[in-house]
TORKOLLO-361154 format. One record per residue (C-alpha): residue in one letter; x, y, z; chain. Coordinates in steps of 0.1 Angstrom, whole numbers. Layout:
> a | X | Y | Z | A
...
This chain:
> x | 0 | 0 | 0 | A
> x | 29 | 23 | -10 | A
> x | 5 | 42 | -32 | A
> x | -15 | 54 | 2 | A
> x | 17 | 77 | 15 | A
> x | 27 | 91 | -17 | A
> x | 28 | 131 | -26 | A
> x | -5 | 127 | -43 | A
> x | -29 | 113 | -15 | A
> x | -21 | 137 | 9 | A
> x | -42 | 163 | 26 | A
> x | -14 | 188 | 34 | A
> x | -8 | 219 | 13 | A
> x | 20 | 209 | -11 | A
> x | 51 | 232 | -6 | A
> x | 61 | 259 | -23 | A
> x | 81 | 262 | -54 | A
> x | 115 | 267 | -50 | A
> x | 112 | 304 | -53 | A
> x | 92 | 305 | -22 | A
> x | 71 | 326 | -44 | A
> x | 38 | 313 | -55 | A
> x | 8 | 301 | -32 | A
> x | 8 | 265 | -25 | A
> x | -32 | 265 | -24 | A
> x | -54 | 285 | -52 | A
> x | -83 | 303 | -34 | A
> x | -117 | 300 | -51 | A
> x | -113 | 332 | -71 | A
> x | -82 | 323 | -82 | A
> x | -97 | 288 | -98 | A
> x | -122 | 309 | -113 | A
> x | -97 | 332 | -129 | A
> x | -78 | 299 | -143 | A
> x | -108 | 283 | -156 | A
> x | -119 | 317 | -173 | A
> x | -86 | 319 | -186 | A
> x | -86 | 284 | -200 | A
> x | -126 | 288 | -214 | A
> x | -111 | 321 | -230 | A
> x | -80 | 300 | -246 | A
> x | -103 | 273 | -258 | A
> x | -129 | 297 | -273 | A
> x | -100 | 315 | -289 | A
> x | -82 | 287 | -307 | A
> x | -116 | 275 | -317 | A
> x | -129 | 307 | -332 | A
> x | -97 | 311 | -351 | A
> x | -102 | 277 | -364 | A
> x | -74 | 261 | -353 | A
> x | -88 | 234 | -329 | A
> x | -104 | 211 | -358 | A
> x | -73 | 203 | -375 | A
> x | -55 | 188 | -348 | A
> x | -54 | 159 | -326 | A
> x | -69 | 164 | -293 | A
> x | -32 | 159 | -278 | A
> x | -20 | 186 | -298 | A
> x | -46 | 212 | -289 | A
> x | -50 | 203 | -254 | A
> x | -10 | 205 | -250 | A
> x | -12 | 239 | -267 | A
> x | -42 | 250 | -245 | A
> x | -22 | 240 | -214 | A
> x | 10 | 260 | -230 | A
> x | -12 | 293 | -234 | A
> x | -29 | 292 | -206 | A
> x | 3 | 290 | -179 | A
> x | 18 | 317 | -196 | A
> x | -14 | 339 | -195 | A
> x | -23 | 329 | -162 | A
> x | 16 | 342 | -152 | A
> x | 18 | 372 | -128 | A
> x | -24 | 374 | -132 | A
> x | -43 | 379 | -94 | A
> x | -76 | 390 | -88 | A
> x | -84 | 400 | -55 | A
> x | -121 | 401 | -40 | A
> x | -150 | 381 | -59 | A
> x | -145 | 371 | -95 | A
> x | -176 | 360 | -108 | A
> x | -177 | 357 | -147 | A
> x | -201 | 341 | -170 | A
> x | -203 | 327 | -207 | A
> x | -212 | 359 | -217 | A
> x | -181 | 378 | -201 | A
> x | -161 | 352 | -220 | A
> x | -175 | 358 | -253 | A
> x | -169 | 394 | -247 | A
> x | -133 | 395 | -240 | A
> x | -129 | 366 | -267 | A
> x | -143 | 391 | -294 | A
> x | -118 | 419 | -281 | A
> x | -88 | 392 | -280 | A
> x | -94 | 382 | -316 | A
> x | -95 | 414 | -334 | A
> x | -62 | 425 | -313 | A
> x | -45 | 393 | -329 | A
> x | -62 | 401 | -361 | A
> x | -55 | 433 | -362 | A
> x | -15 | 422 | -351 | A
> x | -15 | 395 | -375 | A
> x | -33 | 413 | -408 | A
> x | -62 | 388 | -411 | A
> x | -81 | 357 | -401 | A
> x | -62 | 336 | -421 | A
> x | -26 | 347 | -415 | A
> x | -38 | 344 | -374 | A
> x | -48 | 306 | -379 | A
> x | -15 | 298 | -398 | A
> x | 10 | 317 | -373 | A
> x | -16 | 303 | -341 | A
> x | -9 | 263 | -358 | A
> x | 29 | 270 | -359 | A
> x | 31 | 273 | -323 | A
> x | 59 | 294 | -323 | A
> x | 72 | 302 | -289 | A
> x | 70 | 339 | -305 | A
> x | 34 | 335 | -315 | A
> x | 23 | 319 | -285 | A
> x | 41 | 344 | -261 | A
> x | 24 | 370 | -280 | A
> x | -12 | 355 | -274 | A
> x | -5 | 347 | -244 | A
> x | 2 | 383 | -236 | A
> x | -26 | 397 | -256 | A
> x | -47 | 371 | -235 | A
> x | -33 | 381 | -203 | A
> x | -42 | 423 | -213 | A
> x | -78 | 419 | -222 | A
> x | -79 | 394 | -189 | A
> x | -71 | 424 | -171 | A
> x | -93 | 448 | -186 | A
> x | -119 | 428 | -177 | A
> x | -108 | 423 | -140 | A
> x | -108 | 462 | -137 | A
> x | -136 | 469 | -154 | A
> x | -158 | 441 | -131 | A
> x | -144 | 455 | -98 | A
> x | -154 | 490 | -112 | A
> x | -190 | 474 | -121 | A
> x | -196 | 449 | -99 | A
> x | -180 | 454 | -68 | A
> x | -197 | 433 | -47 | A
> x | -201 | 406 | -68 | A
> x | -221 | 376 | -59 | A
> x | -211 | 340 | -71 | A
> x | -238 | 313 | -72 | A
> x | -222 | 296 | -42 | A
> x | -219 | 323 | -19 | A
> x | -260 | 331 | -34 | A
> x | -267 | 297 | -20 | A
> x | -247 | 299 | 8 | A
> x | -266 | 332 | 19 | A
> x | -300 | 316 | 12 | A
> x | -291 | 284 | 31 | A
> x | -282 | 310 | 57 | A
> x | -311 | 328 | 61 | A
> x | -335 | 296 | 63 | A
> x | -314 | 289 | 94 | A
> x | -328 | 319 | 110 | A
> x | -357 | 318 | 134 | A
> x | -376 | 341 | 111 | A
> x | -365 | 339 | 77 | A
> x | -377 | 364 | 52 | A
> x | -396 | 352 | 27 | A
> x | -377 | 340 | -3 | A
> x | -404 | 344 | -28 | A
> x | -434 | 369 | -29 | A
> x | -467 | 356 | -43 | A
> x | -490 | 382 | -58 | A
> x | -526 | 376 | -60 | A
């Protein structure tokens, strides 16, 4: 049962990098901002075409590549709460940066499937800008942002209470 005690199957925080840097354990808004970022990779590579003419390895490897070098030196602090629609949003911007950078479409698919370290540092960054914008411009907006969890959270809350308010109002 060697498999019990290994680094894998414990419950302690792993330890830090050897930097002594980075946060051992990702706090909840910090998992959101890595799965927007990888959504917002995926949605990317797809829009530009370049998902359906590679093997899943390939893409998902590339994904993976993008995304830890967008996700570099990116925090958000407080709630982070986006949705699809946030994603489409900042997709759109991203893509007609790199379009825009790149002269078309076409010429963005072709440099995107080289995966040039270049290229790919490039998106990454562009990625990394508009991810950003979009913090800033959600803190200015929604400042006290609430997540579905901490929704339910609050409502599970509240029944708790000797004399809940009423969750729904019935007109008659």
């Amino acid at each position: 049962m060697e498999t019990m005690n290994s680094p894998m199957n414990t419950t302690e925080p792993a330890a830090a990098s050897a930097s002594g840097c980075e946060s051992p354990v990702e706090t909840d808004s910090q998992k959101q901002l890595r799965q927007f970022v990888t959504m917002l990779t995926l949605r990317l590579l797809h829009k530009c075409n370049t998902l359906q003419s590679r093997t899943k390895e390939q893409w998902v490897a590339h994904t993976k590549t993008l995304v830890s070098q967008t996700m570099e030196g990116l925090t958000v602090t407080g709630n982070f709460c986006p949705d699809a629609k946030d994603i489409k949003k900042v997709c759109k911007a991203v893509q007609k940066d790199l379009q825009k950078r790149y002269g078309s479409k076409g010429l963005l698919q072709t440099v995107i499937l080289q995966e040039d370290a270049a290229v790919d540092a490039d998106i990454a960054q562009c990625l990394q800008t508009h991810t950003r914008a979009f913090i800033d411009e959600q803190a200015k907006k929604r400042p006290s942002c609430w997540c579905e969890r901490s929704r339910l959270q609050s409502t599970l809350k509240s029944l708790d209470e000797p004399n809940p308010e009423p969750l729904f109002v019935f007109s008659s």
